[in-house]
C-alpha positions in Angstrom: 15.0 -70.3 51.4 15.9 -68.1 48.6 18.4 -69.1 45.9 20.2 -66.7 43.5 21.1 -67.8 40.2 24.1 -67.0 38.1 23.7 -64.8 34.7 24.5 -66.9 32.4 26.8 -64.2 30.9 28.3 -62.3 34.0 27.4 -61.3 37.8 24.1 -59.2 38.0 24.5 -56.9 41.4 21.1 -57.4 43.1 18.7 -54.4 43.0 19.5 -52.3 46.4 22.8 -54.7 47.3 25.3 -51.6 47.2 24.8 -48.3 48.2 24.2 -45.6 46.1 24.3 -48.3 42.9 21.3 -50.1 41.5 21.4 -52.4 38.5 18.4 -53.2 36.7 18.7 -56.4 34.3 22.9 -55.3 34.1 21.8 -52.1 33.3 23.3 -49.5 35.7 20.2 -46.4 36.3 20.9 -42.8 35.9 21.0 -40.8 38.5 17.2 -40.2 38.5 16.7 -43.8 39.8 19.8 -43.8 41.8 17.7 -42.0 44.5 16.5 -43.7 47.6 12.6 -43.6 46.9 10.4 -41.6 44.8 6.9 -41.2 44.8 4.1 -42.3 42.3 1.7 -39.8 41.4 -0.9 -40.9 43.8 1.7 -39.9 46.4 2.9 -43.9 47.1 6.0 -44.5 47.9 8.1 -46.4 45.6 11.4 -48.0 46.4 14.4 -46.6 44.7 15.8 -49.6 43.1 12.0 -50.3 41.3 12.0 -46.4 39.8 11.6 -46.4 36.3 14.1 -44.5 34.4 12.3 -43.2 32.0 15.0 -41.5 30.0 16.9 -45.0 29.8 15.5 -45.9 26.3 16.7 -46.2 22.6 14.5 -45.1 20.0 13.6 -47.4 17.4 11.7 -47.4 14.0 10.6 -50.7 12.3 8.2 -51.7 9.8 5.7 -53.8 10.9 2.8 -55.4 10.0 -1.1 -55.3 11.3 -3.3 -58.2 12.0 -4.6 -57.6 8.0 -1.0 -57.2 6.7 -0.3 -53.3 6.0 3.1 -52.5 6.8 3.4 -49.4 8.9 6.4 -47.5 10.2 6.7 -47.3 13.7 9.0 -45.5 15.7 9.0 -46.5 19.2 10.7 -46.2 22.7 12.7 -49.5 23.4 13.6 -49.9 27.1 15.7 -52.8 27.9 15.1 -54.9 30.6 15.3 -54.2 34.0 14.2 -56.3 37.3 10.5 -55.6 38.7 11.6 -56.9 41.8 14.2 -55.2 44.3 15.5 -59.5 45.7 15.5 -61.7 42.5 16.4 -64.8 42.8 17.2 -64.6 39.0 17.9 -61.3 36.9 17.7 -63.1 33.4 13.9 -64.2 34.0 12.8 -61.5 37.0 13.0 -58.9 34.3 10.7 -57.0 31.8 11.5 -54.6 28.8 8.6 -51.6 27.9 7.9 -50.6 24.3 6.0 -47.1 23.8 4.9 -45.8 19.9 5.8 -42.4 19.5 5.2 -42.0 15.6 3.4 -44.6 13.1 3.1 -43.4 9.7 4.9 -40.3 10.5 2.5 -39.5 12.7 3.0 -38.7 16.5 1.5 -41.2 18.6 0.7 -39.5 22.6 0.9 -43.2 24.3 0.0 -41.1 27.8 -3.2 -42.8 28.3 -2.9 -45.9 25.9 -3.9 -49.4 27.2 -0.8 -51.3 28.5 -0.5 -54.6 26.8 1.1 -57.4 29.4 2.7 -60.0 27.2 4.3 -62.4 28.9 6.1 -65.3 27.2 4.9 -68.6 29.5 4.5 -72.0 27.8 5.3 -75.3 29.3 5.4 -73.5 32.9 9.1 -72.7 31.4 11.1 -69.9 32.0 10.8 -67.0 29.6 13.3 -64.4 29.4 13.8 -60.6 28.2 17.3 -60.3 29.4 18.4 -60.0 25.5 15.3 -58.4 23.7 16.4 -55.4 21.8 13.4 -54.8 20.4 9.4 -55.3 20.8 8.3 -59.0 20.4 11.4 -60.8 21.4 10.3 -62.3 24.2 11.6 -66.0 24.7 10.6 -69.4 25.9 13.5 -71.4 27.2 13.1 -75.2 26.3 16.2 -76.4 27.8 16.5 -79.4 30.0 12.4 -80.3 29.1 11.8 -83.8 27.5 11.2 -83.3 24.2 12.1 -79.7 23.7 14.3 -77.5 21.4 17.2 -77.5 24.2 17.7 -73.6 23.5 15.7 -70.9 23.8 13.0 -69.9 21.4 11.0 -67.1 20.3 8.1 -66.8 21.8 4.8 -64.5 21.5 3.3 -65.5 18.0 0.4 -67.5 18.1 -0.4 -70.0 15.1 -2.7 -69.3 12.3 -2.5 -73.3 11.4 -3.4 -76.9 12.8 -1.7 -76.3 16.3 -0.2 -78.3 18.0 3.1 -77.2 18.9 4.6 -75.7 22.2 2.9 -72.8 23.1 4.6 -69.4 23.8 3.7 -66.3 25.3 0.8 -65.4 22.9 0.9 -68.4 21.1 2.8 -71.5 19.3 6.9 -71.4 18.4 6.3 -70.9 14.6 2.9 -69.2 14.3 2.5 -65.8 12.3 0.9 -63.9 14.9 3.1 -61.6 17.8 0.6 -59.5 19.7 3.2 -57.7 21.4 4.0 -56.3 17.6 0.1 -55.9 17.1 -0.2 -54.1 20.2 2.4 -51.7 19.7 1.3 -51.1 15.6 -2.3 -50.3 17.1 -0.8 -47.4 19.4 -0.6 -49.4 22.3 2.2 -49.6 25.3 3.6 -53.2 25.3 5.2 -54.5 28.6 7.1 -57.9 28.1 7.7 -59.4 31.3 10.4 -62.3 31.5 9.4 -64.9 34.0 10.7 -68.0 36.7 9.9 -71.4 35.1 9.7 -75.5 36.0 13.3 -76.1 34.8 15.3 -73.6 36.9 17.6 -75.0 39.4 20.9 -73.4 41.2 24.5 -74.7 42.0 22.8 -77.3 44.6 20.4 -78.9 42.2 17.2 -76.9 44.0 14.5 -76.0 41.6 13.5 -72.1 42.5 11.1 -71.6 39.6 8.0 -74.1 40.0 4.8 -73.1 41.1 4.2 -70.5 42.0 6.6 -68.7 40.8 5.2 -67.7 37.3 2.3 -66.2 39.0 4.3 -64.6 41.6 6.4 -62.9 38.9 3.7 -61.6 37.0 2.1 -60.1 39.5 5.3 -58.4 40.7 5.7 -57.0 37.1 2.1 -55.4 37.3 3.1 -54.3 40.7 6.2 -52.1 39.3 4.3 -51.1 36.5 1.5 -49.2 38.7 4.3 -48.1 41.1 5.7 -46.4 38.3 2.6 -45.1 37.4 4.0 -41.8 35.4 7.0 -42.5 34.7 6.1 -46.2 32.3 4.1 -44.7 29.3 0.1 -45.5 29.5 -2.8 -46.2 31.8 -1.9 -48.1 34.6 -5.3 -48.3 35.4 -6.1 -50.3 31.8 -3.8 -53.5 31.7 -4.3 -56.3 29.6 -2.8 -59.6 30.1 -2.6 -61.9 27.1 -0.9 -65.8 26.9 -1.1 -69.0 25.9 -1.9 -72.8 27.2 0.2 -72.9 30.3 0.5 -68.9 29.6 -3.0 -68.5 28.8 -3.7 -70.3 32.1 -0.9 -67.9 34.1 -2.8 -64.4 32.1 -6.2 -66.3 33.7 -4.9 -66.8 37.2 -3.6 -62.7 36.7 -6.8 -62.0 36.1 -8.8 -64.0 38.2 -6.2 -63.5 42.0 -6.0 -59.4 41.5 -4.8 -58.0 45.0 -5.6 -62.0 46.5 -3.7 -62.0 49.7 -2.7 -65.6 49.5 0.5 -64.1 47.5 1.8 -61.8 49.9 4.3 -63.4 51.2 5.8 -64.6 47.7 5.7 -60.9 46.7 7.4 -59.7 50.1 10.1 -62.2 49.7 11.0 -61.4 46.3 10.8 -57.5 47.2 7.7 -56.8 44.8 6.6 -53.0 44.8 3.9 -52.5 47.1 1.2 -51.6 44.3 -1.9 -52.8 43.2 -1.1 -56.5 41.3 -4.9 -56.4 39.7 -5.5 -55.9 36.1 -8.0 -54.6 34.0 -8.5 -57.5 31.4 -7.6 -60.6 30.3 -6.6 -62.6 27.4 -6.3 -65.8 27.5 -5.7 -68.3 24.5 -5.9 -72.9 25.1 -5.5 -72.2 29.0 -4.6 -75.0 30.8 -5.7 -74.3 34.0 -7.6 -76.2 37.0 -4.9 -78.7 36.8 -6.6 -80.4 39.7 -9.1 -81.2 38.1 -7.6 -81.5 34.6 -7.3 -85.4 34.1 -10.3 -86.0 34.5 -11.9 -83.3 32.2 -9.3 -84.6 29.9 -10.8 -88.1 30.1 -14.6 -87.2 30.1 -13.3 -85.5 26.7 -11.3 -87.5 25.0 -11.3 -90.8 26.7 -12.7 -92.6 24.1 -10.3 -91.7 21.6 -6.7 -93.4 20.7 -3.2 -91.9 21.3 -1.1 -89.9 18.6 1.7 -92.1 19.8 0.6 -95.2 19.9 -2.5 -95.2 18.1 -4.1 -97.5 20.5 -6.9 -96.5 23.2 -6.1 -95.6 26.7 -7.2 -98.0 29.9 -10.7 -97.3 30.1 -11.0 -98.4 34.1 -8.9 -95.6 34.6 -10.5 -93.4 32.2 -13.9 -94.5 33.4 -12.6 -93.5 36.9 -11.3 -89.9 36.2 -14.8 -89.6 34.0 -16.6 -89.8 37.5 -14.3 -87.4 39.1 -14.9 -84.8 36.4 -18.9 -85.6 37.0 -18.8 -85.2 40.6 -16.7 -81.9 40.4 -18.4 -80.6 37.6 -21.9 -81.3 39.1 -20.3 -79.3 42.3 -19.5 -76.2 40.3 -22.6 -75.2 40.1 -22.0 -73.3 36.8 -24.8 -72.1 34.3 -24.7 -71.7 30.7 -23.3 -68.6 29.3 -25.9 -65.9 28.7 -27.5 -66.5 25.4 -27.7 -70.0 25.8 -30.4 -72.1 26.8 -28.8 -73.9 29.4 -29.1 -73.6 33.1 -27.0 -75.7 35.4 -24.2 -77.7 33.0 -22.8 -80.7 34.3 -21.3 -83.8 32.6 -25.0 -85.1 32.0 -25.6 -81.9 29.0 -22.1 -80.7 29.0 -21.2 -82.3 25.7 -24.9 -80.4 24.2 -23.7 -77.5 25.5 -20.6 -77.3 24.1 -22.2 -78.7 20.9 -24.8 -75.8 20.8 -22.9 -73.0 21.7 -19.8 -73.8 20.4 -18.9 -76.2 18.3 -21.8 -75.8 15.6 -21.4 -71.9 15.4 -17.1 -72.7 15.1 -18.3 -75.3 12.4 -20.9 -72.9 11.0 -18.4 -69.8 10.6 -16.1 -71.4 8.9 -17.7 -73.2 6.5 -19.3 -69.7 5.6 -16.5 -68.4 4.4 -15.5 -71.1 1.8 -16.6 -70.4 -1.4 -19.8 -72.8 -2.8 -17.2 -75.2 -4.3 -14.4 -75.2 -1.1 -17.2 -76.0 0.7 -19.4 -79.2 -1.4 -15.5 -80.3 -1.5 -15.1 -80.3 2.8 -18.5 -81.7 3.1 -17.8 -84.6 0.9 -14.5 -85.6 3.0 -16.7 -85.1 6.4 -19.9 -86.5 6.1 -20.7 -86.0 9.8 -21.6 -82.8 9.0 -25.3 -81.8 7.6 -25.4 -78.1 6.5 -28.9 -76.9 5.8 -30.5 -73.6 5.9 -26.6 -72.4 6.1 -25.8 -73.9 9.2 -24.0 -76.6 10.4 -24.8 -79.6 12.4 -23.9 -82.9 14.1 -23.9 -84.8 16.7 -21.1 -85.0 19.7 -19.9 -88.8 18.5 -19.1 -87.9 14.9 -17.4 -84.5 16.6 -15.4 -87.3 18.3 -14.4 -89.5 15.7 -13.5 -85.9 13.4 -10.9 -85.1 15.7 -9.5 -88.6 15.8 -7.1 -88.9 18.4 -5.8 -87.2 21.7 -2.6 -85.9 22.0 -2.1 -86.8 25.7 -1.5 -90.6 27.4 -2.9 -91.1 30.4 -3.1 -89.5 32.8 -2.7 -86.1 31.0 -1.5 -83.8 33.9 -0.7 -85.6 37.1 1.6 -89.2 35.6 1.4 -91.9 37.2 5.2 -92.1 36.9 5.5 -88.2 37.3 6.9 -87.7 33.9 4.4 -84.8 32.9 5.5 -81.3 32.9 2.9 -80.3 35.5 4.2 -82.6 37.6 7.7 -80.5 37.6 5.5 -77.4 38.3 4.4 -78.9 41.4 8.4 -79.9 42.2 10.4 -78.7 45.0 13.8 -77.9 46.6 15.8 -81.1 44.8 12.4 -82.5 44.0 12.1 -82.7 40.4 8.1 -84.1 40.2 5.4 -84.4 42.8 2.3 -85.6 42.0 -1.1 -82.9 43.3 -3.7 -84.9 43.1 -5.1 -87.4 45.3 -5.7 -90.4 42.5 -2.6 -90.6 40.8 -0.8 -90.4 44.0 -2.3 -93.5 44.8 -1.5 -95.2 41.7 1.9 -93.6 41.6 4.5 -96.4 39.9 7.7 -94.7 41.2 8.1 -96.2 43.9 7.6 -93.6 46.5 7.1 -94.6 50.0 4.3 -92.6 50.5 0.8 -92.6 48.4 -0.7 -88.7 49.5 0.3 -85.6 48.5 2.4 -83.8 50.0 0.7 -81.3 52.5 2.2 -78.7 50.9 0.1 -79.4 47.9 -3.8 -77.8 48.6 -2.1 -74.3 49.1 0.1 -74.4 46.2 -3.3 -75.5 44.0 -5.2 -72.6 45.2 -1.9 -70.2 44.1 -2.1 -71.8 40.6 -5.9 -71.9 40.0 -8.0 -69.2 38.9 -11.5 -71.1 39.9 -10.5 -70.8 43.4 -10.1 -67.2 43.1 -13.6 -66.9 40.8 -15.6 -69.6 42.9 -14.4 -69.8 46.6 -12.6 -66.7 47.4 -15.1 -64.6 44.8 -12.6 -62.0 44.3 -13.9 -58.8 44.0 -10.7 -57.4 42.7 -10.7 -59.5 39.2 -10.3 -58.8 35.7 -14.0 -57.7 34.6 -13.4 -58.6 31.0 -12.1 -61.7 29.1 -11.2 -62.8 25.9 -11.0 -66.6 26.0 -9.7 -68.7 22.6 -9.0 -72.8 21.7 -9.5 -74.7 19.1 -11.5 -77.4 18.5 -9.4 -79.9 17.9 -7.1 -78.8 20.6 -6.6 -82.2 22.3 -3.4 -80.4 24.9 -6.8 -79.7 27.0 -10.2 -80.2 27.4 -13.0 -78.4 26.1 -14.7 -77.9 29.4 -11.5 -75.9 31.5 -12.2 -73.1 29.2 -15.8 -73.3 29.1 -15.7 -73.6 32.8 -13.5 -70.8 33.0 -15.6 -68.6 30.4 -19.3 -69.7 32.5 -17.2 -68.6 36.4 -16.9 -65.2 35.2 -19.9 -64.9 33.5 -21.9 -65.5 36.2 -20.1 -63.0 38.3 -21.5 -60.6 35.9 -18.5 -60.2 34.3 -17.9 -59.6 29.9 -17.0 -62.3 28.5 -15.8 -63.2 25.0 -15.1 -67.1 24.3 -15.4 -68.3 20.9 -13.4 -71.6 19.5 -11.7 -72.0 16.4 -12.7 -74.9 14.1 -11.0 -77.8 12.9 -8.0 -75.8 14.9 -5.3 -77.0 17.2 -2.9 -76.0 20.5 -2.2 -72.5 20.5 -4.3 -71.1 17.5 -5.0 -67.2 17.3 -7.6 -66.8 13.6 -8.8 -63.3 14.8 -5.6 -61.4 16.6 -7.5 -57.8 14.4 -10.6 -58.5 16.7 -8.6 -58.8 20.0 -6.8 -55.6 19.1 -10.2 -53.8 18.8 -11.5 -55.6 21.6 -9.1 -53.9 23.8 -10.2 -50.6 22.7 -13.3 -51.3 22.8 -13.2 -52.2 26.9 -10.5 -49.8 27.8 -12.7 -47.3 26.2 -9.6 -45.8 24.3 -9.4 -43.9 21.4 -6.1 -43.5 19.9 
């Protein structure tokens, strides 16, 4: 069953629900996307309420800043949003806006063939909207009705250069420094900023329409309307590049990893997707928190050991102990190898921890204690004594890693509560169902009360929708991102170390590229090198602007 929500500032008219009339995020379209169809220029056709109007734009110029700094002046295309989908169930969040540079510097910019930058603005798994943007980069997270939140909407798209540890947005933390959909667009890129369902949604009834998997579902619909409209939207459809953060990051993964996967079709049909190509070209992906199935346990084989920010006490280690063997046994099942360049074959929980020492954590470690001068660095050595530096590089061992970072951030257990108070466990809600639990242990130790102690059946499909390991392991997609960047810091206790690293080793063995670095002494949500990702995308898409 479908449910329609109100605008929160007037009645939007449904794409196709008059004759002769489509609006598109309240925005009525000229007659050029008042026809009945159209065609793409692949001959496809493309239904008339999902043509781009590609005269429907105000131009813009704004100073704004690379990832070193320089101002530069930019005059861009500003489209305001529209819907990507013909039946949504909400205008304000089933809605993108497209940027396109014309001049920067006073130069003209021919954006014909640029990579197209996806940005969307997921954190939380709450909604993120466009429906006001009036420029590039104003994406926004809504933290309304979430425990603990800002209760109000809040920019989104600007990872932090800090400690971390704040809600992530769509590239990155709340009050960070960093907007890639800004960098994007200053490197002559075409930026697409797609609003999105999230966990918190409900209509008149009390029914919640935007848990999983709706934020995938929307996301693929927006790539969907962008290739439809291949011609009309600025850029190479054939070179999109996802990018988000934690719950985002894990949503720009799952993009990446479920390109063209059937399992979504009848998501898409219902919510009147174009009937495109969803598959993208590649993928960045910063603090994903993804494999939720699987998450407590990593979380515990992690940081188990270490107390709570809250409490400052340790967590109950027979539970812990427990989800440490579940991590083991699904880990050992993987059957994952070391990324190439390492010495490691098979990694499981036995050598995980040298792994991730070896090929991440030292190097992080190393890196940044390069760059302090002689004195910045005798001063950070003397305050963390686990670390020998010799020969210029650093090393230690995974205990006095442990005891550097402290404490976790996350009780226990991190993803699926006991008493279903975690966000994930709203993602996993439905109709007047707030919070269901989707995994097998905490069901069984569930302290609600609930008369039953399984998941619902329901459940196993909704976990394949939402995880990109089943797309990169079981189904093997062949229609995946080829290339990822994959970021987290080290002291990023949100998530574990290994969903990354897992993530990062499943498409390296595929054969795919693969960039994964982590950023020392760093938290949730942490972008240190936005210049590099910039290139990176050049670099893969093979553009030259």
């Amino acid at each position: 069953m479908k449910h329609r929500a109100v605008n929160r500032r007037s009645v939007v008219i449904g794409l196709g629900a008059t004759a002769g009339i489509a609006a598109v995020g309240g925005i009525a379209l000229t007659a050029q996307a008042e026809n009945t169809g159209g065609t793409d220029n692949q001959g496809a056709s493309v239904n008339g309420s999902l043509v781009f109007d590609q005269d429907d734009f105000t131009e813009k110029t704004e100073s704004i800043a690379d990832a070193s700094g320089t101002e530069h002046s930019v005059t861009y295309r500003f489209y305001k949003a529209r819907d990507y989908v013909t039946n949504p169930s909400d205008s304000d969040h089933q809605s993108l806006v497209v940027s396109v540079p014309v001049k920067i510097d006073g130069k003209a910019v021919d954006a014909s063939n640029a990579p197209i930058v996806l940005a969307n603005a997921v954190g939380a798994y709450m909604p993120s909207t466009v429906a006001d943007a009036t420029g590039v980069g104003q994406a926004k997270l809504e933290m309304t009705g979430m425990g603990g939140g800002t209760g109000g909407p809040v920019p989104s798209g600007k990872p932090s250069g800090g400690t971390g540890g704040g809600m992530a947005g769509g590239t990155g933390a709340i009050n960070g420094m960093v907007n890639l959909a800004k960098l994007a667009l200053v490197a002559g890129y075409v930026v697409v900023e797609p609003g999105t369902r999230g966990r918190s949604l409900t209509d008149s009834s009390g029914t919640y329409y935007g848990t999983a998997p709706a934020v995938i579902v929307d996301l693929k619909a927006a790539v969907r309307y962008i290739r439809a409209n291949k011609g009309r939207i600025a850029g190479n459809v054939e070179r999109i590049v996802s990018t988000g953060t934690s719950a985002g990051g894990a949503s720009s993964a799952l993009l990446g990893a479920s390109g063209d996967s059937k399992i979504y079709e009848p998501y898409l049909r219902e919510a009147g997707a174009a009937d495109a190509s969803d598959a993208i070209f590649a993928t960045g992906a910063w603090c994903p928190i993804t494999d939720l199935e699987h998450a407590d346990g990593a979380y515990e084989w992690n940081w188990g050991t270490l107390p709570t920010q809250t409490t400052g006490k340790t967590v109950d280690q027979s539970v812990s102990k427990e989800l440490r063997a579940q991590f083991a046994e699904y880990q050992a099942g993987l059957n994952l190898r070391g990324l190439k360049g390492s010495r490691f074959g098979k990694i499981t929980a036995r050598n995980y921890a040298d792994y991730l020492l070896e090929h991440y954590l030292q190097p992080s470690a190393t890196k940044y204690l390069a760059t302090l001068s002689a004195s910045e660095r005798e001063t950070y050595l003397a305050k963390n004594t686990f670390i020998t530096w010799k020969n210029n590089q650093a090393a230690f061992t995974w205990e006095g890693y442990l005891a550097h970072v402290a404490q976790r951030k996350k009780t226990q257990p991190a993803f699926d509560a006991f008493d279903l108070s975690a966000g994930e466990n709203n993602e996993f809600g439905k109709s007047t169902t707030k919070a269901r639990h989707f995994t097998a242990y905490s069901a069984r130790k569930d302290t609600t009360g609930l008369s039953s102690k399984r998941v619902d059946s329901d459940i196993p499909e909704k976990l394949k929708l939402m995880n990109p390991m089943f797309h990169l392991l079981e189904e093997r997609n062949p229609n995946r991102s080829k290339h990822w960047w994959i970021r987290l810091g080290t002291s990023d206790t949100d998530t574990a170390l290994t969903v990354a690293a897992n993530l990062a080793m499943a498409v390296d063995n595929l054969g795919d590229d693969v960039d994964h670095a982590y950023y020392w002494d760093k938290g949730h949500a942490t972008n240190e090198d936005p210049d590099d990702f910039i290139k990176w995308v050049a670099k893969v898409t093979g553009y030259k602007s």
